[in-house]
C-alpha positions as CSV (number, residue, x, y, z in Angstrom):
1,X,0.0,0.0,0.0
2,X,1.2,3.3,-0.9
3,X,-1.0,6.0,0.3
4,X,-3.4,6.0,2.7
5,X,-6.3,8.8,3.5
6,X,-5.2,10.1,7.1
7,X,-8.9,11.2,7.6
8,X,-11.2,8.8,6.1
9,X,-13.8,9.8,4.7
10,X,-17.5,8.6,5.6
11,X,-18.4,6.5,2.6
12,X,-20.9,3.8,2.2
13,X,-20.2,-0.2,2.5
14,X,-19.8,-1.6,-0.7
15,X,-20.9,-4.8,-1.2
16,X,-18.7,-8.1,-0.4
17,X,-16.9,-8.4,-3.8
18,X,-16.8,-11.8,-5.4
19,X,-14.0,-14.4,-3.8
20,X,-10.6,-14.1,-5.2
21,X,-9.5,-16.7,-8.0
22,X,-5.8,-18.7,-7.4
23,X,-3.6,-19.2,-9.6
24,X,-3.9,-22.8,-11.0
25,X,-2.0,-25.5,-9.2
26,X,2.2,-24.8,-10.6
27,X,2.3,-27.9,-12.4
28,X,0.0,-30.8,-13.4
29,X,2.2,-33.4,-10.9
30,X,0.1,-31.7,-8.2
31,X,-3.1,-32.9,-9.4
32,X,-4.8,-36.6,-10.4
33,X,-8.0,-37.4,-11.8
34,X,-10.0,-34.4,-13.0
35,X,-7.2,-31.4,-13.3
36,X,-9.9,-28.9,-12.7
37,X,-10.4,-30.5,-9.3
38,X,-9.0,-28.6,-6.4
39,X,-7.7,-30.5,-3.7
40,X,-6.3,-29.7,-0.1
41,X,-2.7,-29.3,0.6
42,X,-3.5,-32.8,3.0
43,X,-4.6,-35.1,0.6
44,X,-0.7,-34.5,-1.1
45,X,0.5,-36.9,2.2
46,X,-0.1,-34.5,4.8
47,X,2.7,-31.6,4.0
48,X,1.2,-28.1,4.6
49,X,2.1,-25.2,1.4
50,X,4.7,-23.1,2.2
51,X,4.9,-19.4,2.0
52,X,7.4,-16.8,0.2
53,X,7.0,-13.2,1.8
54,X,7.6,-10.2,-0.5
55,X,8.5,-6.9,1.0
56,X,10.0,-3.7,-0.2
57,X,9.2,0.0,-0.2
58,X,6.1,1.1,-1.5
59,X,5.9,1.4,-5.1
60,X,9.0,-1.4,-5.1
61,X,6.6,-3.4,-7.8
62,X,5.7,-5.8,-5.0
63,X,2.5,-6.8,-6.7
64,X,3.3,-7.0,-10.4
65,X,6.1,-9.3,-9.5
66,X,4.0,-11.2,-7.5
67,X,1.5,-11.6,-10.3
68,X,4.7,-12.7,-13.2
69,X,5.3,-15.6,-10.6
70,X,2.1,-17.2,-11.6
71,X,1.5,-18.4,-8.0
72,X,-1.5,-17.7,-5.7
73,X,-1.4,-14.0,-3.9
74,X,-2.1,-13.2,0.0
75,X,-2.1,-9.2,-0.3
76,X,-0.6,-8.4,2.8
77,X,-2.0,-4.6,2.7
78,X,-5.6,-6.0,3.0
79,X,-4.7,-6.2,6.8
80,X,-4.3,-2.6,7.4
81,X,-5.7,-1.3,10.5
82,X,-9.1,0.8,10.1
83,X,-9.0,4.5,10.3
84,X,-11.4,4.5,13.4
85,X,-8.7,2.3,15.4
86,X,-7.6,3.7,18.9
87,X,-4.2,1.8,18.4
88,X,-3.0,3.8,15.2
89,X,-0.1,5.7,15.5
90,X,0.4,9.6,14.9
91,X,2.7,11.4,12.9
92,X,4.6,13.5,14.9
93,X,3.6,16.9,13.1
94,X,0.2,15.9,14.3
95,X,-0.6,15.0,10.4
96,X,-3.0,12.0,11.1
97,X,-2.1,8.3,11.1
98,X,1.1,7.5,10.3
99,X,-0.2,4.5,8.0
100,X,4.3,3.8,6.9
101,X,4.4,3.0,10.8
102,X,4.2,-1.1,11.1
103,X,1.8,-0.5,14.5
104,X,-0.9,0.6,11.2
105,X,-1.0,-3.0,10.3
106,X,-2.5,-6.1,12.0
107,X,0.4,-8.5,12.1
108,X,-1.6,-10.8,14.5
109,X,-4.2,-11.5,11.6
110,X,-2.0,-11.6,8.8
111,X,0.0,-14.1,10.4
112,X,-3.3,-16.3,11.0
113,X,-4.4,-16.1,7.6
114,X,-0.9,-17.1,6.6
115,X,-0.8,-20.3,8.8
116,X,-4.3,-21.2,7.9
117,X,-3.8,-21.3,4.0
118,X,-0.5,-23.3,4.5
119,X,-2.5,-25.8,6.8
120,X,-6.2,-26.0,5.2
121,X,-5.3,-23.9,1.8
122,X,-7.8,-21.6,2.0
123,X,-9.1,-18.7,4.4
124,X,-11.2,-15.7,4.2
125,X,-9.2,-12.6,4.2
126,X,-10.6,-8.8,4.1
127,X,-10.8,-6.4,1.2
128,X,-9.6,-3.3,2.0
129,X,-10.7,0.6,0.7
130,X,-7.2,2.3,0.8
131,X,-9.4,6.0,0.2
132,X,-12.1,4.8,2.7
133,X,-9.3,3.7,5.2
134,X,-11.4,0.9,6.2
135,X,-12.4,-2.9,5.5
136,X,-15.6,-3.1,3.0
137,X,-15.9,-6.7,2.8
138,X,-14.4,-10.2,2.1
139,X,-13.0,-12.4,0.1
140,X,-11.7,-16.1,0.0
141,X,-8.5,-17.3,-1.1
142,X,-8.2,-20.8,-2.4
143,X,-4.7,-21.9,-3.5
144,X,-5.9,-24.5,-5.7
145,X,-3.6,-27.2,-4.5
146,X,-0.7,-25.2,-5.0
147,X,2.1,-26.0,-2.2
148,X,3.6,-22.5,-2.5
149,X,2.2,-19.3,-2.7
150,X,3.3,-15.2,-2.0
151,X,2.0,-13.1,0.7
152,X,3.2,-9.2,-0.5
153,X,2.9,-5.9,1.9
154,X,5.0,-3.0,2.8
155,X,5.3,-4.7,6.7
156,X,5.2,-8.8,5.3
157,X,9.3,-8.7,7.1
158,X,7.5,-8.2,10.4
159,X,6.2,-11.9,10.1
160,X,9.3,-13.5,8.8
161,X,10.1,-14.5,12.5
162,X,7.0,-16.1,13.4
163,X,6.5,-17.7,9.7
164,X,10.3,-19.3,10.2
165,X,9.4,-20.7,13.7
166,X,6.6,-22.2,12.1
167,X,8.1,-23.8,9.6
168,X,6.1,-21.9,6.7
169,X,8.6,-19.9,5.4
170,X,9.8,-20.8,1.9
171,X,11.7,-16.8,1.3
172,X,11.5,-14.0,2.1
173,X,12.7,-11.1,-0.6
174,X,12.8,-7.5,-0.3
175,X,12.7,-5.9,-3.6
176,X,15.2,-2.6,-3.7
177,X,16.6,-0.6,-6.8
178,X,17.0,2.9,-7.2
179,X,15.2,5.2,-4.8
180,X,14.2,7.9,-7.4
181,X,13.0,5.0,-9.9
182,X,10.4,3.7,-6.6
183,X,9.6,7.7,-6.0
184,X,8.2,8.1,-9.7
185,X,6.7,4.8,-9.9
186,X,4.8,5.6,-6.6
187,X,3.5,9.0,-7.6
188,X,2.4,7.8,-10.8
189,X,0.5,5.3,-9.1
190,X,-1.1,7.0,-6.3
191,X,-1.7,10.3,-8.7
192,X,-3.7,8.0,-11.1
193,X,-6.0,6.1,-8.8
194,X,-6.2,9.6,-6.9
195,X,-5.3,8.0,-3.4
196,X,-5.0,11.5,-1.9
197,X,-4.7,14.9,-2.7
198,X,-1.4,15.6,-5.3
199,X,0.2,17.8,-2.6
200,X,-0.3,14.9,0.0
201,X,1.5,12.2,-2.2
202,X,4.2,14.5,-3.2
203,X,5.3,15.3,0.3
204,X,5.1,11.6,1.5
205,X,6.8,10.3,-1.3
206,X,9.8,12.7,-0.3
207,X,9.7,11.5,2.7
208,X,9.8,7.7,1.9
209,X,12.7,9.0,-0.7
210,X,14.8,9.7,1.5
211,X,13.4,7.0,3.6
212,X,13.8,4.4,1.5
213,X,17.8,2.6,2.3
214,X,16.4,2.9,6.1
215,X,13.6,0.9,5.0
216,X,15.4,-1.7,3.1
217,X,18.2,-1.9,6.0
218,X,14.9,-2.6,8.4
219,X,13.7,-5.6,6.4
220,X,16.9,-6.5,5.7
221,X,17.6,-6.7,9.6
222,X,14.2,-8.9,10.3
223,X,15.4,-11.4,7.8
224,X,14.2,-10.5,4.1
225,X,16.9,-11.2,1.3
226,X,17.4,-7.6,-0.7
227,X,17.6,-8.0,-4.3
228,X,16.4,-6.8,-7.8
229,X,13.1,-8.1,-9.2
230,X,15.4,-10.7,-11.7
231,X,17.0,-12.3,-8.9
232,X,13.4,-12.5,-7.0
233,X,12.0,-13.8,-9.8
234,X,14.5,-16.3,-9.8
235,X,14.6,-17.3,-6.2
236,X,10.7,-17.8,-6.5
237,X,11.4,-20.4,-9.8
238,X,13.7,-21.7,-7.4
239,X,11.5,-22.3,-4.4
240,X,8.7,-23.3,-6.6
241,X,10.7,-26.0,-8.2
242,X,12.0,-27.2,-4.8
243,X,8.5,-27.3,-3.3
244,X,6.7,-28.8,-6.8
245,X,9.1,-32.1,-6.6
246,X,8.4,-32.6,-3.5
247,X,4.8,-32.2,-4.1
248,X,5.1,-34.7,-6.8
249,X,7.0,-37.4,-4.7
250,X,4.1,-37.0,-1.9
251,X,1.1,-37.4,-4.3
């Protein structure tokens, strides 16, 4: 997530938008019978899916790199913390929410929707209105038998730990490349789907500017790899192959 309204707005529920469509499963070894039919992770001799975590700054290209990898998606920013929360924290100038602050996110329910698709392969996760600054619905994820799939957010390094201990954690990456390249890219993005007013963005894309090495040092720190998007892309093939054969041998 990129922006974020630091007074939302009052706007009216939308309805619960249709559930979410996986990827299909990575390769037909994971499937037998009908290849249309999806099974749980449990029926491929009990092994749960793993997960890779993709950080980076915003506007890194988090999400169109997750979508090239052809595997099933968690957004991560879908667990933002609504604007009516008591537990958000302030910028200091006295700005609003500081929604680039981790304490904005809900770690605790990320993490839960992380374990359960591993274990079950599905879960029901919430849709979030970035301009509303609140949850409008929700959605279910299915990862179609897959036994890997990427769960992408600006705070997804804040869960590496407790993904590790778990055993769930297949990567975790932190996309980085050059600050001024991230600073156009997120201003081009955020202008266009008009996330805030243009004066807003440009201010708070400064700041993450000359945020952004602090912010890759911090992921870095909690355990996320730093690299380019060709050597994430590559690292995925990697874990995806890894966890397919072993897919194959246990169905």
């Amino acid at each position: 997530m990129s922006s974020h309204s630091c007074t939302p707005p009052s706007a009216p529920m939308r309805s619960t938008p249709p559930p979410r469509s996986a990827s299909p499963p990575l390769s037909a070894s994971f499937e037998r019978g009908d290849p249309h039919e999806r099974r749980d992770p449990h029926e491929r001799g009990g092994a749960p899916a793993r997960v890779i975590l993709l950080t980076g700054p915003s506007g890194s290209g988090k999400t169109s790199l997750a979508a090239r990898s052809g595997l099933p998606v968690l957004r991560l920013d879908d667990f933002y913390k609504e604007g009516t929360d008591p537990t958000l924290p302030q910028l200091p100038d006295g700005g609003g929410a500081d929604w680039d602050a981790p304490l904005s996110w809900d770690a605790g329910a990320a993490v839960a929707a992380i374990d359960a698709l591993c274990r079950t392969g599905r879960t029901d996760v919430p849709v979030y209105d970035i301009g509303a600054s609140a949850r409008v619905g929700a959605s279910g994820l299915d990862l179609g038998g897959a036994p890997l799939f990427i769960a992408e957010g600006v705070f997804a390094a804040d869960v590496i730990a407790e993904c590790r201990a778990a055993g769930l954690l297949a990567d975790a990456l932190c996309l980085r490349g050059r600050p001024t390249t991230t600073f156009r890219r997120r201003l081009a993005r955020d202008l266009r789907e008009g996330r805030k007013s243009a004066l807003y963005l440009v201010r708070r894309g400064l700041r993450l500017l000359r945020n952004e090495r602090s912010i890759v040092a911090r992921h870095t720190a909690l355990g996320a790899h730093p690299c380019a998007k060709p050597e994430a892309l590559a690292r995925i093939s990697a874990a995806r192959a890894t966890d397919g054969q072993g897919a194959a041998v246990r169905s």
